[in-house]
Biopython code that builds the backbone (N, CA, C, O; Angstrom):
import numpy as np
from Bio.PDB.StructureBuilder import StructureBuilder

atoms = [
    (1, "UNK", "N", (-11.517, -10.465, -3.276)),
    (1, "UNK", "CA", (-10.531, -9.435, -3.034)),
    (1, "UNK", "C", (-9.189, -10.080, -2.731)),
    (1, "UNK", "O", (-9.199, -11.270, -2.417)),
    (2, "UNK", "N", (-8.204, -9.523, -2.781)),
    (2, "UNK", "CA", (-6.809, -9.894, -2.640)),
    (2, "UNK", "C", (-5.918, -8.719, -1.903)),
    (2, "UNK", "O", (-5.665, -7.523, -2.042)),
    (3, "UNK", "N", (-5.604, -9.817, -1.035)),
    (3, "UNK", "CA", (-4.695, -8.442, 0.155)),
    (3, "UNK", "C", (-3.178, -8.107, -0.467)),
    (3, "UNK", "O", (-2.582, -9.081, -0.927)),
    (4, "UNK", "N", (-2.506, -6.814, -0.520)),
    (4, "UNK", "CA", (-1.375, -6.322, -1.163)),
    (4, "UNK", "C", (-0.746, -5.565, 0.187)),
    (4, "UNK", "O", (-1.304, -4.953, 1.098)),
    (5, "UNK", "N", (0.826, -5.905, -0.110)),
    (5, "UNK", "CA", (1.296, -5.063, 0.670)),
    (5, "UNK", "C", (2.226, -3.582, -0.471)),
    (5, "UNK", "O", (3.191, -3.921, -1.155)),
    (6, "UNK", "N", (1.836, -2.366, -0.481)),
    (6, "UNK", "CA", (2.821, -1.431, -0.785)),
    (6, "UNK", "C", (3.737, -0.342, -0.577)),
    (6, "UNK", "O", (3.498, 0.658, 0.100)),
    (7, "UNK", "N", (4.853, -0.607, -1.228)),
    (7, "UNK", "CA", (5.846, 0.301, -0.137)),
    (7, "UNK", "C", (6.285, 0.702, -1.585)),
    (7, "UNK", "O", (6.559, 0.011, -2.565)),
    (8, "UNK", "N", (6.257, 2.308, -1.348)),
    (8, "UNK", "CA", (7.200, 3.481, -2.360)),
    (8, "UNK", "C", (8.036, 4.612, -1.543)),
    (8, "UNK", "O", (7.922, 5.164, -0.449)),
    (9, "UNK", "N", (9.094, 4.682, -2.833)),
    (9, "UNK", "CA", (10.061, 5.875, -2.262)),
    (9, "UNK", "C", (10.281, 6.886, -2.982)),
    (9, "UNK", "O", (11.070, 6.734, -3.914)),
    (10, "UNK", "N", (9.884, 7.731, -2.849)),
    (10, "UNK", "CA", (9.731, 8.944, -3.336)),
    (10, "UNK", "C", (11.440, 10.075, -3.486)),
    (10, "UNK", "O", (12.017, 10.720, -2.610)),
    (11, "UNK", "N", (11.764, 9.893, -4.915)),
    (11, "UNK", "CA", (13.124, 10.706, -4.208)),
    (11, "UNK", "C", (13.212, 11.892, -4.559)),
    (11, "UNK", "O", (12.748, 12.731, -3.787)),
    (12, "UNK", "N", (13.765, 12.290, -5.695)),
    (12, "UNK", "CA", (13.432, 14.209, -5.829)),
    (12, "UNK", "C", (12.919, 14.714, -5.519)),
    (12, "UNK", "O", (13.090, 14.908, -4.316)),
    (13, "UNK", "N", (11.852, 15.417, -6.128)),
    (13, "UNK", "CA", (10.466, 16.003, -6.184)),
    (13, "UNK", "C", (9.620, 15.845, -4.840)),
    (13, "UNK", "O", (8.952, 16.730, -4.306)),
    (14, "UNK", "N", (9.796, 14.493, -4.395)),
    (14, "UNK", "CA", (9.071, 14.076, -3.311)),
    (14, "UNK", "C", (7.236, 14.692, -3.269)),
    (14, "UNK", "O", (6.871, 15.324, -2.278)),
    (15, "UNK", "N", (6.606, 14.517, -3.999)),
    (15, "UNK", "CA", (5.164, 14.993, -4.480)),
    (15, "UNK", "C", (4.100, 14.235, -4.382)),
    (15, "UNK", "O", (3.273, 13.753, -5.156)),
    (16, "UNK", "N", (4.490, 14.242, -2.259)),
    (16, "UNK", "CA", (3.378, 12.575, -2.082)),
    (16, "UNK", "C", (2.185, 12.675, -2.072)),
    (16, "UNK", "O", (1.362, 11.776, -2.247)),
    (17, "UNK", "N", (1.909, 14.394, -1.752)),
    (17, "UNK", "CA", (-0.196, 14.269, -1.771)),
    (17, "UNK", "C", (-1.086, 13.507, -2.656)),
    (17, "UNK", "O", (-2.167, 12.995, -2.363)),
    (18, "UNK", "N", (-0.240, 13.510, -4.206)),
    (18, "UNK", "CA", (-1.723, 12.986, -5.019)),
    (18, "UNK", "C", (-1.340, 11.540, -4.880)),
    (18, "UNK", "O", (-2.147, 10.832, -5.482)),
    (19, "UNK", "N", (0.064, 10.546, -4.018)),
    (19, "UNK", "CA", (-0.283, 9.452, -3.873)),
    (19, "UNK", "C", (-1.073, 8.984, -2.396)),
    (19, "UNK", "O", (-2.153, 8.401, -2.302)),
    (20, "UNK", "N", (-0.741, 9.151, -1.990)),
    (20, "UNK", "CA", (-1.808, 9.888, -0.781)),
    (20, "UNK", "C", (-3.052, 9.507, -1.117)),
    (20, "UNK", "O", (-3.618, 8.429, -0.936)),
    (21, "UNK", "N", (-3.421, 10.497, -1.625)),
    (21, "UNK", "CA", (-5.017, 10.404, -2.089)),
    (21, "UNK", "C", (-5.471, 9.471, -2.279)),
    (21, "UNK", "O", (-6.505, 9.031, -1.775)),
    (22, "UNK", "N", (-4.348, 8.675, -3.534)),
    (22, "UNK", "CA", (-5.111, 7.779, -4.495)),
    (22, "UNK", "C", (-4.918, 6.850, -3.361)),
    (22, "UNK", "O", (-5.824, 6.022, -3.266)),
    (23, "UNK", "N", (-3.951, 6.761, -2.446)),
    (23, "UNK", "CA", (-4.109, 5.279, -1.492)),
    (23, "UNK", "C", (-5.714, 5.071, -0.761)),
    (23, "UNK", "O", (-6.593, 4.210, -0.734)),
    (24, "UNK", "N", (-5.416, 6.693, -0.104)),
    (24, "UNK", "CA", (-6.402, 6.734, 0.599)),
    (24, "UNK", "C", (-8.345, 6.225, -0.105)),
    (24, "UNK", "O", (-9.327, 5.682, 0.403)),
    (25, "UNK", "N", (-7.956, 6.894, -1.683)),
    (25, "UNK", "CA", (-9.126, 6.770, -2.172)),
    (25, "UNK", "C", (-9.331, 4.945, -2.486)),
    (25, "UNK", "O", (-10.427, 4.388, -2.546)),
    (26, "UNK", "N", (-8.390, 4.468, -2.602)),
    (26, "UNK", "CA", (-8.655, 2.833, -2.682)),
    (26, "UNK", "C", (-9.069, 1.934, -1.824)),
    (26, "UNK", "O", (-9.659, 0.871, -2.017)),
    (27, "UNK", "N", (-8.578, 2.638, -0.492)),
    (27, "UNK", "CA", (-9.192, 2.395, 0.939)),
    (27, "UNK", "C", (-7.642, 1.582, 1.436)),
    (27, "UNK", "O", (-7.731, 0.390, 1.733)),
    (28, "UNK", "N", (-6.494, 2.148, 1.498)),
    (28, "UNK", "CA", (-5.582, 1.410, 1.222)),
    (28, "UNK", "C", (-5.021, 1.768, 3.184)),
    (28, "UNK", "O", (-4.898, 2.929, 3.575)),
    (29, "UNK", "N", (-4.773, 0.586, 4.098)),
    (29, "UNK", "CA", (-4.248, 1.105, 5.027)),
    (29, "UNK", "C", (-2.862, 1.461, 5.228)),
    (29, "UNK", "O", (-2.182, 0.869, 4.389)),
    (30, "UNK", "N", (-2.165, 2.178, 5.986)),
    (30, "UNK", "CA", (-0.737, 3.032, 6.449)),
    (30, "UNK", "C", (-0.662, 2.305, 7.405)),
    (30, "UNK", "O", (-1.404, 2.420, 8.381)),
    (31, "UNK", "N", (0.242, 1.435, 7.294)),
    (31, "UNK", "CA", (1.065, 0.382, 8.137)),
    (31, "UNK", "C", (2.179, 0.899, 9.034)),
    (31, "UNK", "O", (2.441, 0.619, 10.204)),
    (32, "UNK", "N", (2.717, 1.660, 8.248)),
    (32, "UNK", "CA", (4.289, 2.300, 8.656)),
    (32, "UNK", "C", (4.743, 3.386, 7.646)),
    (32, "UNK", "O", (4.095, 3.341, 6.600)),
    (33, "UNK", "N", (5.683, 4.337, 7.696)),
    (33, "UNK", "CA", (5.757, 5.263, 6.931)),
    (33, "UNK", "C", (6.008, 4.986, 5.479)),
    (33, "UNK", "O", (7.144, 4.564, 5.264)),
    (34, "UNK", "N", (5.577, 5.059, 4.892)),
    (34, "UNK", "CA", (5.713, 4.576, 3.076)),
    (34, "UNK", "C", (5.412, 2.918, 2.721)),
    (34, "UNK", "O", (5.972, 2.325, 1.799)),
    (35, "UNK", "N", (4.598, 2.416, 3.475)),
    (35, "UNK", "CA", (4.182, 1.306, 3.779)),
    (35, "UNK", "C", (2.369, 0.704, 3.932)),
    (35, "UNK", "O", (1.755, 0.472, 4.974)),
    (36, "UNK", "N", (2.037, 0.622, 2.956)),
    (36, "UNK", "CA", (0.181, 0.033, 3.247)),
    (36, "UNK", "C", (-0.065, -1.253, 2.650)),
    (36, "UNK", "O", (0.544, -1.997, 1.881)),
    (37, "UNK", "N", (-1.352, -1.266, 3.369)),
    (37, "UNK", "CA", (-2.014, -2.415, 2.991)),
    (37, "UNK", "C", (-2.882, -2.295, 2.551)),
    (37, "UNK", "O", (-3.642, -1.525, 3.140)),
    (38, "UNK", "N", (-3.355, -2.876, 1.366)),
    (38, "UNK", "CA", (-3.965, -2.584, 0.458)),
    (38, "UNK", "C", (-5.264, -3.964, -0.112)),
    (38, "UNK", "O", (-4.798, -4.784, -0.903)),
    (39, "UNK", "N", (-6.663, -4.138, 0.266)),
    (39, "UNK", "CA", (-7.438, -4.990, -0.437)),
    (39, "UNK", "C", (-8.242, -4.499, -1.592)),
    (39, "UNK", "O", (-8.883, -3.449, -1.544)),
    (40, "UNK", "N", (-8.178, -5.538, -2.972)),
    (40, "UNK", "CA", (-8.828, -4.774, -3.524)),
    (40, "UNK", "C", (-8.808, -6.184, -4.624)),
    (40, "UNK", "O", (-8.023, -7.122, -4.482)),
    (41, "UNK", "N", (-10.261, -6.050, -6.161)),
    (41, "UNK", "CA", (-9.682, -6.730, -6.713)),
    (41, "UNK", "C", (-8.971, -6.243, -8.025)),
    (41, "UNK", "O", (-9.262, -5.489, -8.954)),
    (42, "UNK", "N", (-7.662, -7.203, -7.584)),
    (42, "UNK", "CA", (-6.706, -6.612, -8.520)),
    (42, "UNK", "C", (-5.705, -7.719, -8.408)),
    (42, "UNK", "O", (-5.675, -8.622, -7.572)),
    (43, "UNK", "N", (-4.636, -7.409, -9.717)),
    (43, "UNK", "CA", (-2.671, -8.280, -9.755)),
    (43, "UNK", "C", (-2.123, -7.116, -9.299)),
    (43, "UNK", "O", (-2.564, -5.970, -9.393)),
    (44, "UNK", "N", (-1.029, -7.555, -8.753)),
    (44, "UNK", "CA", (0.211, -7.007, -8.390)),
    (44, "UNK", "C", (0.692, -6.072, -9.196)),
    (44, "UNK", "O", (0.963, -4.919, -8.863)),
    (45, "UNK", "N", (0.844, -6.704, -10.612)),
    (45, "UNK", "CA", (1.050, -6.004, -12.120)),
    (45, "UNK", "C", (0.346, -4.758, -12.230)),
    (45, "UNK", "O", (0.901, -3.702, -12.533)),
    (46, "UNK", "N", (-1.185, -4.917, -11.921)),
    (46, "UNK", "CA", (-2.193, -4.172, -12.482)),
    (46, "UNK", "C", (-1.855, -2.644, -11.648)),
    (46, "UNK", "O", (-1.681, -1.563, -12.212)),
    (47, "UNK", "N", (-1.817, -2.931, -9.984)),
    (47, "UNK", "CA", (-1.548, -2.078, -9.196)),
    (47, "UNK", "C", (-0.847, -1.309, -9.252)),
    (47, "UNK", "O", (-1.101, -0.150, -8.923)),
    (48, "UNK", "N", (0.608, -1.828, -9.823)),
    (48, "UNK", "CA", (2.369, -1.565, -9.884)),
    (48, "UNK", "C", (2.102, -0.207, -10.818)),
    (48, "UNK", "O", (2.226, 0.982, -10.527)),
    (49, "UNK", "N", (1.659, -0.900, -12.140)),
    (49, "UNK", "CA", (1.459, 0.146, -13.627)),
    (49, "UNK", "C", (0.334, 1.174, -12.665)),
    (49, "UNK", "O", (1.011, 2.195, -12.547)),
    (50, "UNK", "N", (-0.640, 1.371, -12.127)),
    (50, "UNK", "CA", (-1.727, 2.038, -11.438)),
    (50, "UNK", "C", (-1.105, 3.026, -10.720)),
    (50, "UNK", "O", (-1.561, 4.161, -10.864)),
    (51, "UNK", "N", (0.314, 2.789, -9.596)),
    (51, "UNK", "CA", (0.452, 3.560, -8.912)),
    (51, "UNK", "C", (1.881, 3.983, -9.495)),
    (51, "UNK", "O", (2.635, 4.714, -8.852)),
    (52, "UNK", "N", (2.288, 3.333, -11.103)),
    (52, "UNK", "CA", (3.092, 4.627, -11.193)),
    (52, "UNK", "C", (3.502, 5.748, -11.525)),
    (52, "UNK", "O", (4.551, 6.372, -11.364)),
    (53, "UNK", "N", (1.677, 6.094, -12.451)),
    (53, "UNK", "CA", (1.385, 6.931, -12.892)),
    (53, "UNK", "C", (1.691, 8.299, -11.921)),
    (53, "UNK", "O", (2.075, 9.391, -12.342)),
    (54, "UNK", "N", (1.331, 7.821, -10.080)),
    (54, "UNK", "CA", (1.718, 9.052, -9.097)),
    (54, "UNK", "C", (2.979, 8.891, -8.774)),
    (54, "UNK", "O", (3.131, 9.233, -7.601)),
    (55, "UNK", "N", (4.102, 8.479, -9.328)),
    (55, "UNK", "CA", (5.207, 8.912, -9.286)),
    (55, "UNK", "C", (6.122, 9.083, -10.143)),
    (55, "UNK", "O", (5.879, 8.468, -11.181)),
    (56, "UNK", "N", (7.483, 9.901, -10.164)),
    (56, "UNK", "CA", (7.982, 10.485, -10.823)),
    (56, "UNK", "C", (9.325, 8.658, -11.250)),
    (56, "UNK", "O", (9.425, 7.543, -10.737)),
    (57, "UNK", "N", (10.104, 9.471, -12.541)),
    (57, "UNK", "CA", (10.591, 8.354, -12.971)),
    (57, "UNK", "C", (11.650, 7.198, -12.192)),
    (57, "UNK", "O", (11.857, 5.985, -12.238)),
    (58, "UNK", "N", (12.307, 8.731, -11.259)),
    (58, "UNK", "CA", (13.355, 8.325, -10.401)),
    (58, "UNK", "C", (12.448, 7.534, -9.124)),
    (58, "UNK", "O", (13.262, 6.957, -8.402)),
    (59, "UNK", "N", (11.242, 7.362, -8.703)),
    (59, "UNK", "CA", (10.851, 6.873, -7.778)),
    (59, "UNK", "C", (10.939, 5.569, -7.792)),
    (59, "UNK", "O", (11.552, 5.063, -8.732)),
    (60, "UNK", "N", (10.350, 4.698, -6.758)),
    (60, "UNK", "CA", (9.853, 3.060, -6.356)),
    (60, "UNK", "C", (8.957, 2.971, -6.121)),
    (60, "UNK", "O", (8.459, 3.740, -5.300)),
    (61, "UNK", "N", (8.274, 2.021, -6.688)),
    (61, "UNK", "CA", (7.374, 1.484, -5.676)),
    (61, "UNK", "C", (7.143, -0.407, -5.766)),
    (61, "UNK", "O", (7.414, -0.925, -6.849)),
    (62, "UNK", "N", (6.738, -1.160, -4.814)),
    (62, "UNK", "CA", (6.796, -2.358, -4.796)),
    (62, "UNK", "C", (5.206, -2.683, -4.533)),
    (62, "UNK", "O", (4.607, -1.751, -3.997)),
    (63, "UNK", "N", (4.565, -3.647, -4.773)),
    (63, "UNK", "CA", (3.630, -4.502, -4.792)),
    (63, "UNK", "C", (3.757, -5.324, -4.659)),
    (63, "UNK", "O", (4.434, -5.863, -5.535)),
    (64, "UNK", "N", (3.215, -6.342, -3.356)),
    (64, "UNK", "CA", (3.502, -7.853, -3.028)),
    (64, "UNK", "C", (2.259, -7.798, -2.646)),
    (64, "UNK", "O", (1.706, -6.834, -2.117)),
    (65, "UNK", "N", (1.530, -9.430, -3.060)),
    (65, "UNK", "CA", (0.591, -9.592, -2.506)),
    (65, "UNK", "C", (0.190, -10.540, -1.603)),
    (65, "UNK", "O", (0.522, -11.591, -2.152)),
    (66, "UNK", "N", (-0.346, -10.832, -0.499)),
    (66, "UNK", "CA", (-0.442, -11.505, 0.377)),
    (66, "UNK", "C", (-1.483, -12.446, 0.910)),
    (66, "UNK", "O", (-2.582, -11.920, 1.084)),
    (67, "UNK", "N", (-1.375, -13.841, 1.235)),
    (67, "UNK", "CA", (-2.932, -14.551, 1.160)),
    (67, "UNK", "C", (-2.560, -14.930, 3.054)),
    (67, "UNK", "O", (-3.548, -14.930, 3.789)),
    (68, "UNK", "N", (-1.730, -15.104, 3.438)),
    (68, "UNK", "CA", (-1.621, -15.648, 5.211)),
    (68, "UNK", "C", (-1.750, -14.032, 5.822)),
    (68, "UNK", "O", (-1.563, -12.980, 5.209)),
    (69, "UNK", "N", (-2.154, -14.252, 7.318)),
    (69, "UNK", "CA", (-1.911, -13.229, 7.855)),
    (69, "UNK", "C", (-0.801, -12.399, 8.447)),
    (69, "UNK", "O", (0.012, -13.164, 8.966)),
    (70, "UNK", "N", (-0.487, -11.287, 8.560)),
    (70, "UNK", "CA", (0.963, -10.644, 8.237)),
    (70, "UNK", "C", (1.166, -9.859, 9.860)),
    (70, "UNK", "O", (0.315, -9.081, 10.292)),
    (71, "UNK", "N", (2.100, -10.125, 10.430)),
    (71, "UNK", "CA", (2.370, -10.323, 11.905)),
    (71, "UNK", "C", (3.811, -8.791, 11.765)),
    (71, "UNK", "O", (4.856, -8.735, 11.116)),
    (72, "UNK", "N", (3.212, -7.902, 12.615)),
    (72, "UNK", "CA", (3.965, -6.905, 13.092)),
    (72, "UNK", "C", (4.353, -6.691, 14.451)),
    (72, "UNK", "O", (3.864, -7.132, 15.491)),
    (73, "UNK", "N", (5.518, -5.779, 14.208)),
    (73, "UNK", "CA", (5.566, -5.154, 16.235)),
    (73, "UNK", "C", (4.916, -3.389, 15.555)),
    (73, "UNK", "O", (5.181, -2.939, 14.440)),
    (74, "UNK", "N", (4.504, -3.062, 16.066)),
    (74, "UNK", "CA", (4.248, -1.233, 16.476)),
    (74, "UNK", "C", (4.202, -0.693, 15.432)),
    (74, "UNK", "O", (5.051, 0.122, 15.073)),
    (75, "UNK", "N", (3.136, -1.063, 14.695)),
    (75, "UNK", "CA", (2.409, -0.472, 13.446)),
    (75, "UNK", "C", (1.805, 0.335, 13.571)),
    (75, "UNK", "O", (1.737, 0.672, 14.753)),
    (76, "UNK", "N", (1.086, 1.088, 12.725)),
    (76, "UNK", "CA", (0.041, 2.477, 12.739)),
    (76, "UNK", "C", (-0.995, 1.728, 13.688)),
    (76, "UNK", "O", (-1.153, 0.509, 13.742)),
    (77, "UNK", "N", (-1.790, 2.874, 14.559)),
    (77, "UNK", "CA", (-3.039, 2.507, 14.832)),
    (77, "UNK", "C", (-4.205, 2.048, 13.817)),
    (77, "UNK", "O", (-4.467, 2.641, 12.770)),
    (78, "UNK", "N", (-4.855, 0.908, 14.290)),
    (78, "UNK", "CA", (-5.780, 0.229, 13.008)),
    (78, "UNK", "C", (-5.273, -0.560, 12.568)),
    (78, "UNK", "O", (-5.996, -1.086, 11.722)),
    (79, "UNK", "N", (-3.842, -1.260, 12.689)),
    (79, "UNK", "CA", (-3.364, -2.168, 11.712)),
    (79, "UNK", "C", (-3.873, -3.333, 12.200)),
    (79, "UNK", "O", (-3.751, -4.318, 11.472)),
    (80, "UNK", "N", (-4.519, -3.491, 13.461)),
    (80, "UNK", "CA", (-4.717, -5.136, 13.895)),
    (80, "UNK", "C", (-6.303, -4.738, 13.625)),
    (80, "UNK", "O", (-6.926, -5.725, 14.016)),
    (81, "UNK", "N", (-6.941, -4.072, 13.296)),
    (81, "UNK", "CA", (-8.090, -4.074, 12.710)),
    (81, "UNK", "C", (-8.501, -4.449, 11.337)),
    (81, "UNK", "O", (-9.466, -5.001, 10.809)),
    (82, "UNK", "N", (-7.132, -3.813, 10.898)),
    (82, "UNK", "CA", (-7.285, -4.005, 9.106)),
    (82, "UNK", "C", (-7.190, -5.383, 8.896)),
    (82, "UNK", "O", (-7.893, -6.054, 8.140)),
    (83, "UNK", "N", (-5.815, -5.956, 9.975)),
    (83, "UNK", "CA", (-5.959, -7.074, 9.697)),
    (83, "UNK", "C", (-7.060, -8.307, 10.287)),
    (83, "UNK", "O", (-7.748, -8.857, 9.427)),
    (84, "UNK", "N", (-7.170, -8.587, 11.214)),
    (84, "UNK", "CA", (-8.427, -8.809, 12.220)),
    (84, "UNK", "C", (-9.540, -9.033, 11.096)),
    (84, "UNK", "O", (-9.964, -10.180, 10.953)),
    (85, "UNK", "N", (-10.166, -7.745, 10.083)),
    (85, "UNK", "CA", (-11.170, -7.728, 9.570)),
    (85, "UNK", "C", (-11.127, -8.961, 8.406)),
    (85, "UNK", "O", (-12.165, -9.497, 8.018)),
    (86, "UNK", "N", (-10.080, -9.254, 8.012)),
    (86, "UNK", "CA", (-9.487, -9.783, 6.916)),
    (86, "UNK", "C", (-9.166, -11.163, 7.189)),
    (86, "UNK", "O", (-9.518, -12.124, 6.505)),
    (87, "UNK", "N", (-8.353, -11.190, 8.421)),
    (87, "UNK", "CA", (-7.886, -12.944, 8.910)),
    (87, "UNK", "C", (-8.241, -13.514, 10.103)),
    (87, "UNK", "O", (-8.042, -12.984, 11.196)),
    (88, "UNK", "N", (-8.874, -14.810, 9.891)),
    (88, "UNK", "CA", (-9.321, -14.933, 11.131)),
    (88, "UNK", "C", (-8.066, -15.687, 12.106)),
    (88, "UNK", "O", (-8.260, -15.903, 13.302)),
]
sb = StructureBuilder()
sb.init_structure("model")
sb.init_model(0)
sb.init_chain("A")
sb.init_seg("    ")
for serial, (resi, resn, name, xyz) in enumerate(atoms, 1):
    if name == "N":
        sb.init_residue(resn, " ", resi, " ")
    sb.init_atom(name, np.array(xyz, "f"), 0.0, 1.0, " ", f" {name:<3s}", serial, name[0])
structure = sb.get_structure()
């Protein structure tokens, strides 16, 4: 598996439920508002084209992927779990 960080911005339309979903359905964690972490196996590439099918043309979204462990202040609850589970 390979850890990803993704952050999208939604601008018109703003029509975040079905990305939502699909995060949620990947098992993707909510770091911060428009912000997750994401393990799975997959490229950056693969993900990018994957999630931009749930957004509209004017939107963003970024894919970075990450192999060290990734150090926050006052993240969602669960984030030192997600990570924890992942880095020792």
């Amino acid at each position: 598996m390979a850890c990803f960080a993704i952050k999208y911005q939604l601008n018109e339309s703003k029509d975040y439920p079905p990305l939502w979903e699909e995060l949620s359905r990947l098992g993707a964690h909510k770091v911060l508002r428009s912000f997750y972490f994401l393990d799975v196996d997959s490229t950056s590439r693969e993900l990018r084209d994957h999630f931009k099918s749930y957004i509209d043309a004017d939107d963003a979204v970024v894919v970075v992927p990450f192999s060290t462990r990734p150090h926050h202040n006052n993240a969602f609850k669960g984030t030192n779990d997600w990570i924890n589970a992942r880095f020792t």
